[in-house]
C-alpha positions as CSV (number, residue, x, y, z in Angstrom):
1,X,40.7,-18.4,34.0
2,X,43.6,-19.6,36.2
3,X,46.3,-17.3,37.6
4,X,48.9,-18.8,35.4
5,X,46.3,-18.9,32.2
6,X,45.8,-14.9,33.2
7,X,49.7,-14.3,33.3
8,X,50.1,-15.8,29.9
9,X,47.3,-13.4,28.8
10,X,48.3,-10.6,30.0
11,X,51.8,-11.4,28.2
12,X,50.7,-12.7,24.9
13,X,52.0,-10.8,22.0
14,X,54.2,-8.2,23.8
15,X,56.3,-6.2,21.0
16,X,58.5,-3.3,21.0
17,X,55.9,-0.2,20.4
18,X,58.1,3.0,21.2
19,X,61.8,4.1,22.3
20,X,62.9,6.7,23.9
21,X,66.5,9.0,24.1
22,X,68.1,10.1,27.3
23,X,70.2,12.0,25.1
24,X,68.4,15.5,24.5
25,X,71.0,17.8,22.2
26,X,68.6,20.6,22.8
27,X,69.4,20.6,26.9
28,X,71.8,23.5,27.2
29,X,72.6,22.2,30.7
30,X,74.3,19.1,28.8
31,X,76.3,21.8,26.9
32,X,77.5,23.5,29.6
33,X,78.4,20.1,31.8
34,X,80.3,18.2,28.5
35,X,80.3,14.7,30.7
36,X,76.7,14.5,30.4
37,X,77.0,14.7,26.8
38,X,78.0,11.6,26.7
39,X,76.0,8.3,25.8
40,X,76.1,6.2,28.8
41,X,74.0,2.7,29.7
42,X,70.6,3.2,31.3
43,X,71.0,1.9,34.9
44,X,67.4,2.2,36.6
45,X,64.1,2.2,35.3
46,X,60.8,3.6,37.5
47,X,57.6,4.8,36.5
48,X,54.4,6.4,38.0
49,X,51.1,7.3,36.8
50,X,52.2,6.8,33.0
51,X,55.7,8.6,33.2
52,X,58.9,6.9,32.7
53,X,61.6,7.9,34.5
54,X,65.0,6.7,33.3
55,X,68.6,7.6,34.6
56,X,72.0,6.8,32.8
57,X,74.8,6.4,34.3
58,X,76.8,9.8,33.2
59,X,74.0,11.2,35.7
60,X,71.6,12.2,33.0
61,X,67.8,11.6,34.1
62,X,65.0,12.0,31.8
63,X,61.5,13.0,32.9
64,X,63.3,13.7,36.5
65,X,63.6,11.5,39.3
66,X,63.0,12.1,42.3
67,X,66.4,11.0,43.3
68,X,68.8,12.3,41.2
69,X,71.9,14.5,39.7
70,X,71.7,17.9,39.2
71,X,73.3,19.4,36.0
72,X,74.6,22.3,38.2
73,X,75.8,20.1,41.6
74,X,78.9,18.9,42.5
75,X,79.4,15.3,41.0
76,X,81.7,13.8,44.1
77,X,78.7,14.6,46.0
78,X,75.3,12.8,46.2
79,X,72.7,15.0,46.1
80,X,68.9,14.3,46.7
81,X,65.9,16.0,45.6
82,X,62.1,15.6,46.0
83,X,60.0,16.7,43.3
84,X,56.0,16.1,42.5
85,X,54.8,13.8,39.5
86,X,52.6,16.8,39.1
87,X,55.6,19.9,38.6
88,X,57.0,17.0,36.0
89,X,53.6,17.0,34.2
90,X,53.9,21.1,34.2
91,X,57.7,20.8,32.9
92,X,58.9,22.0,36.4
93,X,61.4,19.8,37.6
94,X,63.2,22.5,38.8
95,X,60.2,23.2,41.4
96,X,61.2,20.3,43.5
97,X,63.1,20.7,47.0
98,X,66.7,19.5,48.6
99,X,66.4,16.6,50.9
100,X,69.0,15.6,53.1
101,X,70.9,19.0,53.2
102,X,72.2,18.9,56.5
103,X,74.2,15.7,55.9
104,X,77.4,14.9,53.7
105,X,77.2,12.2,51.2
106,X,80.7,12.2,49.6
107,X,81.8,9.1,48.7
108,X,81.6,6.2,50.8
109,X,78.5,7.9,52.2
110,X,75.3,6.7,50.6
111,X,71.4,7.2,51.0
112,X,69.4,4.2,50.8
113,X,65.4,4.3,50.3
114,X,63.8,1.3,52.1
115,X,60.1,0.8,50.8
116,X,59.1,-2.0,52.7
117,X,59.8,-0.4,56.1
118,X,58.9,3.7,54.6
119,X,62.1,4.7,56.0
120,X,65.6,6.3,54.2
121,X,69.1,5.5,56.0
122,X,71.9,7.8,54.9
123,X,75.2,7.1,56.1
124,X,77.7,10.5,56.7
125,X,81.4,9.4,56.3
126,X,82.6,12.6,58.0
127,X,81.4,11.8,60.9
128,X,80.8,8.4,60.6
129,X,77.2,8.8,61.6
130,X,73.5,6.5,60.3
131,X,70.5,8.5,59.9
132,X,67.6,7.2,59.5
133,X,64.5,9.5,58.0
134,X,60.7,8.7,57.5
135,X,59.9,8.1,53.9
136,X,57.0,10.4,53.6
137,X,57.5,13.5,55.5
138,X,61.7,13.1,55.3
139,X,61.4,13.8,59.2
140,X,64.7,12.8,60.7
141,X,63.7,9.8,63.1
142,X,66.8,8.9,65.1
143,X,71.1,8.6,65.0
144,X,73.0,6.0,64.9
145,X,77.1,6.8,65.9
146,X,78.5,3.1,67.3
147,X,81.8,2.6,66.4
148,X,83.3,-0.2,64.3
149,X,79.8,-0.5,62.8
150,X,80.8,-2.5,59.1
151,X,77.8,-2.7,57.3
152,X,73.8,-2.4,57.8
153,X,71.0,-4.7,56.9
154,X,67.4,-3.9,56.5
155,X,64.7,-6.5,57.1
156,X,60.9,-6.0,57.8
157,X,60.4,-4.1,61.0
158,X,63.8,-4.6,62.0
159,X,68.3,-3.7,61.3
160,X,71.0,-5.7,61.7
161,X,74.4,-3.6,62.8
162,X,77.5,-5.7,61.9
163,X,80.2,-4.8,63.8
164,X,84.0,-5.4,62.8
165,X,84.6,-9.0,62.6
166,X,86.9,-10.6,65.7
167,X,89.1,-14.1,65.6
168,X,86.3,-16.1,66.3
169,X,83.1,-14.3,66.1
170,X,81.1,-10.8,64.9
171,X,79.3,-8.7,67.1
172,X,75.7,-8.0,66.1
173,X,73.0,-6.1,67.0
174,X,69.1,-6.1,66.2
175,X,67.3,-2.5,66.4
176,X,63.9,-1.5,66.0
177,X,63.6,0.2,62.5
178,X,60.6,2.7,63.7
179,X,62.7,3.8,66.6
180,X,66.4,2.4,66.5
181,X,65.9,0.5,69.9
182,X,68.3,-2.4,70.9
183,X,66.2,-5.4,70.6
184,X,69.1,-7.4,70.9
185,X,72.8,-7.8,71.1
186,X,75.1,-10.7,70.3
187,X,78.0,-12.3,68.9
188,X,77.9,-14.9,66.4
189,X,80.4,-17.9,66.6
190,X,82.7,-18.2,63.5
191,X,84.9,-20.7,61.8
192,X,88.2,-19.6,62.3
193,X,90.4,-18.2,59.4
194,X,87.4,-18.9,57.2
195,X,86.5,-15.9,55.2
196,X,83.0,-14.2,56.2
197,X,81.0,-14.5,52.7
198,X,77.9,-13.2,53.2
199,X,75.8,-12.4,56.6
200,X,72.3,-11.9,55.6
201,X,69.2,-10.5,57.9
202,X,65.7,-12.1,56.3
203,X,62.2,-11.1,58.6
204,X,63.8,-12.8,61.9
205,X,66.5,-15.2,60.1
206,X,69.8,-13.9,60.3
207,X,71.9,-15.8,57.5
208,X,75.8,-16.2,57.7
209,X,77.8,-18.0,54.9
210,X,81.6,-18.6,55.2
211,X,83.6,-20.1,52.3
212,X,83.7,-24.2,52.4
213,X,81.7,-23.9,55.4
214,X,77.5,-24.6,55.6
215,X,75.2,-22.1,55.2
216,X,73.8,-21.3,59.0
217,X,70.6,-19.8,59.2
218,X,70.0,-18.7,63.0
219,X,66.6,-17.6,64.4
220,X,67.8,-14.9,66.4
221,X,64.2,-15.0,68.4
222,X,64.7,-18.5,69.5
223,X,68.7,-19.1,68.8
224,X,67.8,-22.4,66.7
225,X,70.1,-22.8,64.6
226,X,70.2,-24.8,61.1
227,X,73.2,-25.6,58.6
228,X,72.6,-26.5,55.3
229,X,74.8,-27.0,52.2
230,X,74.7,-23.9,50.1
231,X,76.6,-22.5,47.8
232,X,77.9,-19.0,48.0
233,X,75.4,-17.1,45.5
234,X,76.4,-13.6,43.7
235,X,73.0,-12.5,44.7
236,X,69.7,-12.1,46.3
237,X,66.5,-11.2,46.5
238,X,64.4,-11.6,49.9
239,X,60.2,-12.4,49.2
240,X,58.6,-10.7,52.1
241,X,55.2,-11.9,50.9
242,X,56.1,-15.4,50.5
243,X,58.9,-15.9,52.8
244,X,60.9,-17.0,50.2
245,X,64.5,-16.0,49.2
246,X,65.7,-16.4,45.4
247,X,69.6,-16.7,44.6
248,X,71.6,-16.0,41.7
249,X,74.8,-17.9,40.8
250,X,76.2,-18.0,36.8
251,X,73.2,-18.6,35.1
252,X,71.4,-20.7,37.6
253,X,68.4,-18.9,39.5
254,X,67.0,-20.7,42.7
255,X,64.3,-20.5,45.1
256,X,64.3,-21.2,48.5
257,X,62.6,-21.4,51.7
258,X,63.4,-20.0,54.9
259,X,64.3,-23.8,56.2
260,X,67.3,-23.7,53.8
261,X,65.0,-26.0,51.5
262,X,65.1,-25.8,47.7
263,X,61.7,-25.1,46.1
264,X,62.8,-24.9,42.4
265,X,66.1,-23.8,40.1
266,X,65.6,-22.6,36.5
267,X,69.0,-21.7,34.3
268,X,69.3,-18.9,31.6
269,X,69.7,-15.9,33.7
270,X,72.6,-14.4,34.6
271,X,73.2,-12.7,38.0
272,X,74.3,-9.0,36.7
273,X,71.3,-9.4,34.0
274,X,68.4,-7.2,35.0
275,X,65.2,-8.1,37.3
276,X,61.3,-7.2,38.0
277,X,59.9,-8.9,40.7
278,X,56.3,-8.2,40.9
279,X,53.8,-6.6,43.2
280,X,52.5,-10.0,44.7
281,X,56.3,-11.9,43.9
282,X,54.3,-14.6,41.8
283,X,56.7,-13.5,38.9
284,X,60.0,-12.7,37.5
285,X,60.8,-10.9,34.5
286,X,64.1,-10.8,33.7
287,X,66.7,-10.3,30.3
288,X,68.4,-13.0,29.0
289,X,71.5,-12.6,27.4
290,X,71.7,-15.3,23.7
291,X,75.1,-16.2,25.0
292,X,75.1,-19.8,24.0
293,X,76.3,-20.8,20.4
294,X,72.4,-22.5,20.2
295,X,71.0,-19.1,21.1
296,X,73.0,-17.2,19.1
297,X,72.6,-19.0,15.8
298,X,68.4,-18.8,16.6
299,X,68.3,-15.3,17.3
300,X,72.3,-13.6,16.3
301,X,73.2,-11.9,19.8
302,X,69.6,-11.0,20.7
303,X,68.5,-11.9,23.9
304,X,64.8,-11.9,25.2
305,X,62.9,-11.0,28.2
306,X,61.5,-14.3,30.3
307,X,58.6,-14.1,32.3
308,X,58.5,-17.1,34.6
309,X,56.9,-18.5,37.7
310,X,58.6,-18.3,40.7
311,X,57.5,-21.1,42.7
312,X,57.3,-23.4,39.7
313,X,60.3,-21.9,37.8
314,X,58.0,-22.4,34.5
315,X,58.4,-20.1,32.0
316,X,55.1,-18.6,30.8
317,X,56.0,-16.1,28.3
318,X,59.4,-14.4,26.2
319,X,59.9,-11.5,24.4
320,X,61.5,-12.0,21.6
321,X,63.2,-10.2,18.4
322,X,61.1,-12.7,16.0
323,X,58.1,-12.1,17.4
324,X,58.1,-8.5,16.2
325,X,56.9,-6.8,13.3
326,X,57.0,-3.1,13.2
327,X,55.9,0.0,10.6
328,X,58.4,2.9,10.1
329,X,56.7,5.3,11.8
330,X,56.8,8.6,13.8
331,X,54.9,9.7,17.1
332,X,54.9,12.2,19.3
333,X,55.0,11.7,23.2
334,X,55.4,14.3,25.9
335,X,59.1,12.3,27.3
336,X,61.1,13.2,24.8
337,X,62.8,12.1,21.5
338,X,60.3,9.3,20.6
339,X,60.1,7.0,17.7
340,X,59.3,3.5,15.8
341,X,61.6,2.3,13.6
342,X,61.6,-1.4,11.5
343,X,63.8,-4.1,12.1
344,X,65.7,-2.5,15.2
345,X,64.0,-5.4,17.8
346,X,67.3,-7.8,17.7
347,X,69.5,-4.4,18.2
348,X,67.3,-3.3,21.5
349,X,66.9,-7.3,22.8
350,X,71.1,-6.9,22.5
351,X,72.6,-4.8,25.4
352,X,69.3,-4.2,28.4
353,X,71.1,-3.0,31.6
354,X,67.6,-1.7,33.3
355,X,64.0,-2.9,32.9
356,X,61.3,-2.2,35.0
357,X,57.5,-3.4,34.8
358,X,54.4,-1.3,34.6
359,X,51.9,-3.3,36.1
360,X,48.9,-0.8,35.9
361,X,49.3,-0.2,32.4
362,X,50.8,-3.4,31.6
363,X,53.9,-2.8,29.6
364,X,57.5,-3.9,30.0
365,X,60.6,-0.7,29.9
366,X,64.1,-1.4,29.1
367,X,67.4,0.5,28.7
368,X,70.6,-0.3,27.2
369,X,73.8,0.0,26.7
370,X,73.3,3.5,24.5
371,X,71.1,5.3,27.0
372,X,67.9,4.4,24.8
373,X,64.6,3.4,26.4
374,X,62.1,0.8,24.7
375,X,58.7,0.5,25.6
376,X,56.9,-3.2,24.7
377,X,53.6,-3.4,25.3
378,X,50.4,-5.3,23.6
């Protein structure tokens, strides 16, 4: 069997099995705190070794995170905490410990957790300091306090410092990501009075976009530099693996290569929809809203989850409302408030604002709008 013949398997007659309620009325820390009572849209997805972990957006997070809000913290503070799959098993999320203690992250201070590099940079607005912390012993690795520093991108092996734009140009500088080492400074040449859309850092391409202008992908290794015609995206998503980078613009999703060089395009996926990319990026999954009047007289306002090809942009498999039959029927499950119900799958395919992929046990999670999660699975 074929890769794309074992995809198509592995998809086949996915329907909605379960659902789940971030909403517990029985949590008296809810009760005490009344703005987590209320229902708010599920905005990330994860799970590990069989548990779901889902937070909403009011700062509720079922089955615990291990980055997330505290019913007793501060909410104009961000605050982090470590806990083990295996204290969330025992029904000890409490047990876990603080990370990041030392270090204020008010508002516009953030903590970002890089997976491809095993590193976490938090950014301290007090002080106007980077830190940047090993991933899986949360040991502080190095500072970084240069002034006028505007943004930070992460790449493999490597960060990008962009400095406060200038008439004709923008300071940059590479570092080392294990150590923070200058590997190289520079300024960039810019279009004057052209607005700065989008600078980019991709493995050793360093990607800047200005509006009407060519997109200019530089090699900052060997300062070649290409321009191709581009079109601002709303999004992206780099593909280590494949040295690939896929775009999002309206409903048009493209994928290209590091040569600025179209591979494919597919359309009916919207930018802000949700993703999944998966382990070995030969697949997307992603929602689909029915926003079309040809959609919507098919399936009402039900949308469906794609899974497509990446390289080919073919789509291999959909989730959709018709395709599922379900009893009325109750079960038990160790997350929380769980349930089947009948004739519900257009209502869940409605309003998805998270979804994630299990790919060890092969089922797809999503959350809306109403802080519900739905497990679909074959």
């Amino acid at each position: 069997m074929d890769r794309t013949s074992a995809a198509k398997e592995r998809f086949r007659n996915m329907r909605l099995v379960e659902e789940y309620d971030t909403q517990d009325p029985k949590d008296h820390d809810l009760v005490a705190l009344p703005l987590l009572m209320k229902r708010t849209k599920v905005i990330d997805i994860v799970a590990a070794r069989g548990i779901i972990f889902a937070l909403a957006q009011s700062g509720v997070c079922a089955s615990f995170s291990r980055v997330s809000v505290d019913g007793s913290d501060n909410f104009s503070s961000l605050k982090c905490i470590s806990t083990s799959i295996k204290y969330i098993l025992e029904g000890q999320a409490e047990a876990g410990f603080a990370l990041f203690e030392s270090e204020s992250l008010k508002w516009p201070g953030f903590v970002e957790f890089d997976d491809v590099n095993e590193k976490v940079l938090t950014y301290s607005p007090q002080d106007s300091v980077y830190k940047v912390f090993d991933l899986e012993t949360y040991a502080l690795l190095y500072s970084i306090s240069e002034k006028n520093v505007q943004d930070i991108k992460i790449s493999q092996g490597i960060m990008l410092l962009i400095f406060k734009k200038a008439k004709s140009h923008v300071p940059l500088k590479i570092l080392s990501i294990e150590d923070g080492a200058v590997l190289k400074s520079f300024n960039h040449v810019l279009h004057r009075n052209k607005k700065v859309e989008t600078i980019e850092l991709f493995n050793e391409k360093l990607l800047v976009k200005q509006k009407n202008e060519n997109l200019q992908i530089l090699d900052v290794r060997s300062d070649e530099l290409i321009e191709v015609e581009f079109i601002t995206p709303s999004g992206f998503i780099f593909l280590y693996e494949k040295q690939l980078l896929l775009t999002f613009r309206n409903r048009d999703v493209s994928v290209w290569n590091i040569s600025g060089e179209l591979v494919t395009s597919f359309e009916d996926h919207h930018a802000s929809d949700p993703v999944y990319i998966t382990s070995d990026q030969e697949l997307i999954i992603s929602y689909c809203k029915a926003d079309t009047e040809e959609d919507q007289s098919i399936e009402g306002n039900a949308g469906s989850i794609n899974i497509r090809n990446i390289l080919t942009g073919k789509c291999i498999a959909k989730i959709k409302a018709s395709d599922d039959h379900l009893k009325e029927e109750d079960c038990s499950s160790g997350l929380g408030n769980s349930k089947q119900r009948k004739n519900v799958v257009d209502e869940e395919l409605e309003d998805i604002t998270a979804l994630f992929y299990d790919e060890e046990r092969n089922e797809v999670y999503t959350g809306n709008i109403h802080g519900l999660v739905h497990v679909w699975s074959n």
